[in-house]
matplotlib code that plots the C-alpha trace (Angstrom):
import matplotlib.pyplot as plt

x = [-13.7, -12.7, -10.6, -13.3, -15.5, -13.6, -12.5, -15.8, -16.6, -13.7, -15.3, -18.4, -16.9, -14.6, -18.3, -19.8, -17.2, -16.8, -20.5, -20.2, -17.3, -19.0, -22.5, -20.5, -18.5, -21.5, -24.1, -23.1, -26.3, -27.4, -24.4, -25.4, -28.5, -27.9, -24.9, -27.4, -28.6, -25.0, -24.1, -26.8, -25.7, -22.2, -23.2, -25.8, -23.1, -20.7, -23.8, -24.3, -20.3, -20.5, -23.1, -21.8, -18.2, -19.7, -21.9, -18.7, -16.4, -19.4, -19.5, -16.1, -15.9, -18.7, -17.2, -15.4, -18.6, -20.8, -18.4, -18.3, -22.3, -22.2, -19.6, -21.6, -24.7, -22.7, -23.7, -20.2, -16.7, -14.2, -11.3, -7.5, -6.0, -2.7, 0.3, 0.3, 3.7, 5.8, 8.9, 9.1, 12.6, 15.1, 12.2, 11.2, 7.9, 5.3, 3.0, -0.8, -2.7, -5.6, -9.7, -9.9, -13.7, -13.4, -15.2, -13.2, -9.7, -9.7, -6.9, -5.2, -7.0, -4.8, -3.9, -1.0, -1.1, -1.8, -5.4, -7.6, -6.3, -6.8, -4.1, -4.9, -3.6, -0.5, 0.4, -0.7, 1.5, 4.7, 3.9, 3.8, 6.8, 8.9, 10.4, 8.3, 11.6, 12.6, 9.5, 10.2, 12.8, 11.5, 9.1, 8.6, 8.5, 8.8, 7.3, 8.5, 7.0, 9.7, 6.9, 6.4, 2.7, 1.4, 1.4, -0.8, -1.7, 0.7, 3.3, 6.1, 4.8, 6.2, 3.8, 4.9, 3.8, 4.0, 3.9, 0.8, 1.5, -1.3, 1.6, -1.0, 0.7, -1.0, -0.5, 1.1, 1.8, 2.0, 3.5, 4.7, 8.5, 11.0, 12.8, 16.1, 15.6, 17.0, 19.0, 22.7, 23.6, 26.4, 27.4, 28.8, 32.0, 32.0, 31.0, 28.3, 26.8, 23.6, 20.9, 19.2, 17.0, 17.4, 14.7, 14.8, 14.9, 17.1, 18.4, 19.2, 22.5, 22.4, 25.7, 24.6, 21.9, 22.8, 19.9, 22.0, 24.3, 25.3, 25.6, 29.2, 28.6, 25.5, 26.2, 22.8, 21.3, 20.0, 18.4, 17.5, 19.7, 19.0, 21.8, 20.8, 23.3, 23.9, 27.2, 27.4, 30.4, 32.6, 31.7, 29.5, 26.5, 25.8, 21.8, 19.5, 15.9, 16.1, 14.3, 14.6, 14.7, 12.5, 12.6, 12.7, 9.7, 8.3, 9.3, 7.5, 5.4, 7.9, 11.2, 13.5, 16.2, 20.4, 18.9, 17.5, 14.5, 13.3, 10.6, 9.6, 12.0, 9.2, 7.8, 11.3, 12.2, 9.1, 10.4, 14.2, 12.6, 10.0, 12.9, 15.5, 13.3, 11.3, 13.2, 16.4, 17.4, 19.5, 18.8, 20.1, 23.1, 22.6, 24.7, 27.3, 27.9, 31.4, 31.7, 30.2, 31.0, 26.7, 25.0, 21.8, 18.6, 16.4, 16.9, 19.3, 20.9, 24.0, 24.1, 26.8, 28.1, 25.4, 22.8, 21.8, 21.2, 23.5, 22.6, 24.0, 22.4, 20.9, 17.5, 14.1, 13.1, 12.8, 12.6, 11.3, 11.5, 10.0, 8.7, 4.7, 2.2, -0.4, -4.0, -5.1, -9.0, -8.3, -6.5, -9.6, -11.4, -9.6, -9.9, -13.8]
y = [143.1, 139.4, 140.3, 142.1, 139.3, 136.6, 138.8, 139.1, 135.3, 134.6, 137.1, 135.6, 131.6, 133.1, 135.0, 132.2, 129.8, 132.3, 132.0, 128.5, 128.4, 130.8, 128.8, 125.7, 127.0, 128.3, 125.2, 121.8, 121.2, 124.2, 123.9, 120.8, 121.9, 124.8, 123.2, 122.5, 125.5, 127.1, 124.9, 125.8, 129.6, 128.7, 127.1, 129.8, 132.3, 130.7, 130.2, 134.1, 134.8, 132.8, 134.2, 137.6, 136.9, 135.6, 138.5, 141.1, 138.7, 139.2, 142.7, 143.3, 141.0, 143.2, 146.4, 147.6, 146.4, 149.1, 151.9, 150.9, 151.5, 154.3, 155.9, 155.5, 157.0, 160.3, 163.0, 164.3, 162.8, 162.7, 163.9, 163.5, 166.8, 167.8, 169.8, 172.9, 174.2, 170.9, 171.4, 170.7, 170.8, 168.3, 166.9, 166.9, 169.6, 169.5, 172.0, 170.9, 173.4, 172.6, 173.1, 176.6, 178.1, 181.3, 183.0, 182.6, 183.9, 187.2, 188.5, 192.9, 195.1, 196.0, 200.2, 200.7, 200.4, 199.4, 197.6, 195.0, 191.6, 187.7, 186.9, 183.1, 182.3, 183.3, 182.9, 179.0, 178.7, 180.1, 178.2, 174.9, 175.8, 177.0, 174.3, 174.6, 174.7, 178.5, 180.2, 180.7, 182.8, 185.3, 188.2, 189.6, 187.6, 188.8, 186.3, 187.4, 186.0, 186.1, 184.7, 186.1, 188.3, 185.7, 183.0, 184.5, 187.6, 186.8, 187.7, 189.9, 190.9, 191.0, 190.5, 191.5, 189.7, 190.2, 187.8, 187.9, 187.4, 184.2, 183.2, 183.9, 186.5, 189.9, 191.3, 195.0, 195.8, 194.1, 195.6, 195.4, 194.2, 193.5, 190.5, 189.5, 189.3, 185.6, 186.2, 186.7, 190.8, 193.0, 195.1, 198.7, 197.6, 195.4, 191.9, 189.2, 188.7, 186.4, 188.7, 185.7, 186.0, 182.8, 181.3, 179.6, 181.2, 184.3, 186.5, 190.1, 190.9, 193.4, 195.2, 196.2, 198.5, 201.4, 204.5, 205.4, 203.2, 202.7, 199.0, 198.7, 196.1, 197.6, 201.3, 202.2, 203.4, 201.2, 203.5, 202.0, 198.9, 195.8, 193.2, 189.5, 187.5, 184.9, 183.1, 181.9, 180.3, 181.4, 184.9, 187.2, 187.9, 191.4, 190.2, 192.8, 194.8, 198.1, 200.9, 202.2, 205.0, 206.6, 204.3, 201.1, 202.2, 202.3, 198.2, 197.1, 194.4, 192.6, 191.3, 193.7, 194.1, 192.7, 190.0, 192.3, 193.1, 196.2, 198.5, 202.1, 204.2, 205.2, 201.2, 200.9, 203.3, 202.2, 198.3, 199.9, 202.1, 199.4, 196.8, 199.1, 200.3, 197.1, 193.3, 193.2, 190.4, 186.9, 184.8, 180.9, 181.0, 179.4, 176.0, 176.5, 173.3, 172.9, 171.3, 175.0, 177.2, 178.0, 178.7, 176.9, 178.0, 175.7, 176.7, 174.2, 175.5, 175.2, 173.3, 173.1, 169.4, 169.3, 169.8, 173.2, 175.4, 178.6, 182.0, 185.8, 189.2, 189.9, 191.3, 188.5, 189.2, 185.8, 186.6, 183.8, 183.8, 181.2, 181.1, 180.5, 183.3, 182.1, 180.8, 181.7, 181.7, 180.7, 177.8, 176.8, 177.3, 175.4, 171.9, 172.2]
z = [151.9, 152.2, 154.9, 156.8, 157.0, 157.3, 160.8, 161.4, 161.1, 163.5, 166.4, 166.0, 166.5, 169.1, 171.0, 170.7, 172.1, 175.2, 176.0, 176.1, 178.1, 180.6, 180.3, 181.3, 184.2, 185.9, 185.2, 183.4, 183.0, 180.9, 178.9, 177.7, 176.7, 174.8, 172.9, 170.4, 169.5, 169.9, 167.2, 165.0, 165.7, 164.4, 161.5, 160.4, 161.0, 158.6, 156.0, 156.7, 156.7, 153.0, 151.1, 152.0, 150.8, 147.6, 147.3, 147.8, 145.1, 142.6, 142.9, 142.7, 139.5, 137.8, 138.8, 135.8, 133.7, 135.4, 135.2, 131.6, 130.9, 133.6, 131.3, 128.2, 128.8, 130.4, 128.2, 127.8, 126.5, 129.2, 127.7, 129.4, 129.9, 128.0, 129.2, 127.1, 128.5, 127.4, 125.6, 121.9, 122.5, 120.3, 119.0, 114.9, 114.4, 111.8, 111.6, 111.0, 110.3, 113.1, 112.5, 114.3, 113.4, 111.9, 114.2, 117.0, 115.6, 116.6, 114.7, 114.8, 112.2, 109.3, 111.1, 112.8, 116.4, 119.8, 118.4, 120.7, 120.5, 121.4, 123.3, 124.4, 120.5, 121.1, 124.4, 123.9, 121.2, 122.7, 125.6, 123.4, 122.2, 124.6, 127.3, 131.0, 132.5, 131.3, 132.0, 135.6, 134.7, 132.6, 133.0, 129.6, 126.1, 123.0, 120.4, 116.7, 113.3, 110.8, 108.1, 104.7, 104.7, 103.4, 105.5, 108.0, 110.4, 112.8, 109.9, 111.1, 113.6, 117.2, 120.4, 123.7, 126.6, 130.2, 132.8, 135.7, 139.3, 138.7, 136.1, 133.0, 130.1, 129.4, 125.8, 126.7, 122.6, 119.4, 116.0, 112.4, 112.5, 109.7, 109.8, 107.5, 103.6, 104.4, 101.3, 100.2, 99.9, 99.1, 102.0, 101.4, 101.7, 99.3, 101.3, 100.4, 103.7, 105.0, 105.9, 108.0, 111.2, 113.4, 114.8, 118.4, 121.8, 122.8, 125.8, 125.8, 126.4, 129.4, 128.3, 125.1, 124.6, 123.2, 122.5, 119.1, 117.3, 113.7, 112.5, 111.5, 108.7, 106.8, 107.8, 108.7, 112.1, 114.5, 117.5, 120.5, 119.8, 121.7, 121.1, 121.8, 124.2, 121.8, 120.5, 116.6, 115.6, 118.2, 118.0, 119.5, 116.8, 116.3, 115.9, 117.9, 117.9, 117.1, 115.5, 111.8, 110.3, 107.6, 104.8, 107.0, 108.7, 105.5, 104.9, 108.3, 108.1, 105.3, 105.2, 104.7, 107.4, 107.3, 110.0, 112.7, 114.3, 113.0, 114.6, 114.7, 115.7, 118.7, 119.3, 119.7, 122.4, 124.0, 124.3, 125.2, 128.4, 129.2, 129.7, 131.6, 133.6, 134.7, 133.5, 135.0, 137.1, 137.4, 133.6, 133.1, 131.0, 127.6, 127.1, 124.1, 121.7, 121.9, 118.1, 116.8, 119.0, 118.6, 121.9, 122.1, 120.6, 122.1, 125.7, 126.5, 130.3, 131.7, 135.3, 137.8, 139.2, 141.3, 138.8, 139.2, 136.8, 136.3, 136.3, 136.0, 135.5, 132.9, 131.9, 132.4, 128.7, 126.3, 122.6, 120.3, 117.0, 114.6, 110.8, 111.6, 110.4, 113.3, 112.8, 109.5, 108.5, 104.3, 106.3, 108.0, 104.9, 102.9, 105.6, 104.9]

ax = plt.figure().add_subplot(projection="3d")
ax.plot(x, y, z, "-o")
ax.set_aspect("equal")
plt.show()
């Protein structure tokens, strides 16, 4: 603004000049009578040129004040926006339960089945959790609660969401799973083996999904097996959703498996075809500590000298797993 009219101040001396120039070279004597009151047209521009300067200054000093009371008689809050898909990656969690009211968690009846359900819950969640970066390569995501029953509805239970062309998730199914025992047991051959589910982020390993297969270790059947493409210690784990038969289905909804995701022996077959049929594609590959031997279950990616990340066939389907029984209303009760 200062700029502006101290320009403007300058045309006007340099007009006014040039009609005096042009006043004298055509009559001497009228130039020297209307020097005068050229003069007096200089100095009232300036006095003009001034005030308005002062005036700008002022305003510009009092600015911030006025968007200050303008602000504070808005009958809203202005609230920043937060990024609901940044990574909690590497970084130390605590969960706080938050003030959700009652009313508005919308959780799955206690029947079996496909049964209406509020997605935005838990596709905000697995977004917070998840880093940005790896949604773009995955279609389908299968977010599994390896909670007890009683740390909220969301307990084993696995939700199956598929990605929108607007890049929003539809629910397709969610139902009763059995996690590991996440306790020491005695194999039939005679071995004390972990029966723990890992949480973190997983792939499917496209070379092993098998309709009927028998768990070597545990000697039980495991139809419609779905091995995970992970690494744990140098080997590769023998973790994967499958179906159970008749007296695991009669454990879903509890832990009860060696480690595996247990479903129905027909939600099972359902996922199996669902994933064949419609997620296969080029995946990241999964960075491998080279201390452990452990592939990352945090998403971390392998890149090539350049930067770029690494990928291979494999099937667009992201399981995560994590110990969090979702939004529960005796929580909400109990912070009022």
């Amino acid at each position: 603004m200062a700029s502006w009219l101290t320009r403007l101040s300058a045309a006007f001396v340099v007009a006014g000049s040039a009609m005096a120039g042009y006043v004298a070279l055509k009559d001497p004597r009228t130039a020297a009578e209307l020097a005068p009151a050229l003069a007096q047209l200089e100095r009232d521009s300036d006095a003009l040129l001034t005030s308005l300067r002062e005036q700008a200054d002022r305003a510009r000093r009092e600015a911030p004040r006025v968007a200050e009371v303008l602000q504070s008689q808005l009958p809203f809050l202005i609230i920043e926006p937060k990024d609901l898909v940044a990574p909690a990656v590497g970084m130390p969690t605590v969960q706080v339960p938050m003030p959700v009211p009652p009313e508005a968690v919308r959780m799955p009846a206690a029947s079996a089945g496909q049964m209406p359900m509020d997605i935005e819950p838990v596709e905000t969640r697995l977004r917070s959790k998840v880093a940005a970066e790896l949604i773009q390569y995955f279609d389908l995501y299968l977010y599994v609660s390896k909670a007890t029953p009683d740390k909220g509805h969301w307990a084993q239970r696995m939700f199956v969401l598929a990605k929108q062309q607007d890049q929003t998730f539809a629910l397709l199914h969610h139902w009763p799973v059995s996690t590991g025992k996440e306790e020491v047991m005695v194999s039939p051959s005679g071995r004390r083996l972990g029966t723990h589910t890992p949480s973190g982020v997983f792939k499917l390993d496209r070379g092993r999904f098998y309709e009927d297969y028998t768990s070597r270790q545990w000697k039980s059947p495991m139809p419609s097996a779905m091995f995970f493409d992970w690494q744990t210690e140098g080997r590769t784990s023998g973790l994967a959703i499958h179906g159970s038969d008749a007296n695991g289905a009669k454990e879903l909804g509890n832990r009860a498996s060696h480690g595996c995701i247990r479903l129905s022996a027909e939600n099972a077959k359902t996922l199996f075809e669902l994933i064949q049929a419609n997620y296969k594609g080029r995946v990241p590959v999964f960075a491998i500590d080279p201390n452990t031997g452990t592939m990352s279950t945090a998403g971390r990616l392998v890149r090539d000298e350049k930067g770029r990340v690494i990928t291979r066939r494999g099937y667009k389907v992201l399981v995560f797993i994590e110990d969090y029984g979702g939004p529960s209303v005796d929580t909400v009760a109990a912070l009022y």
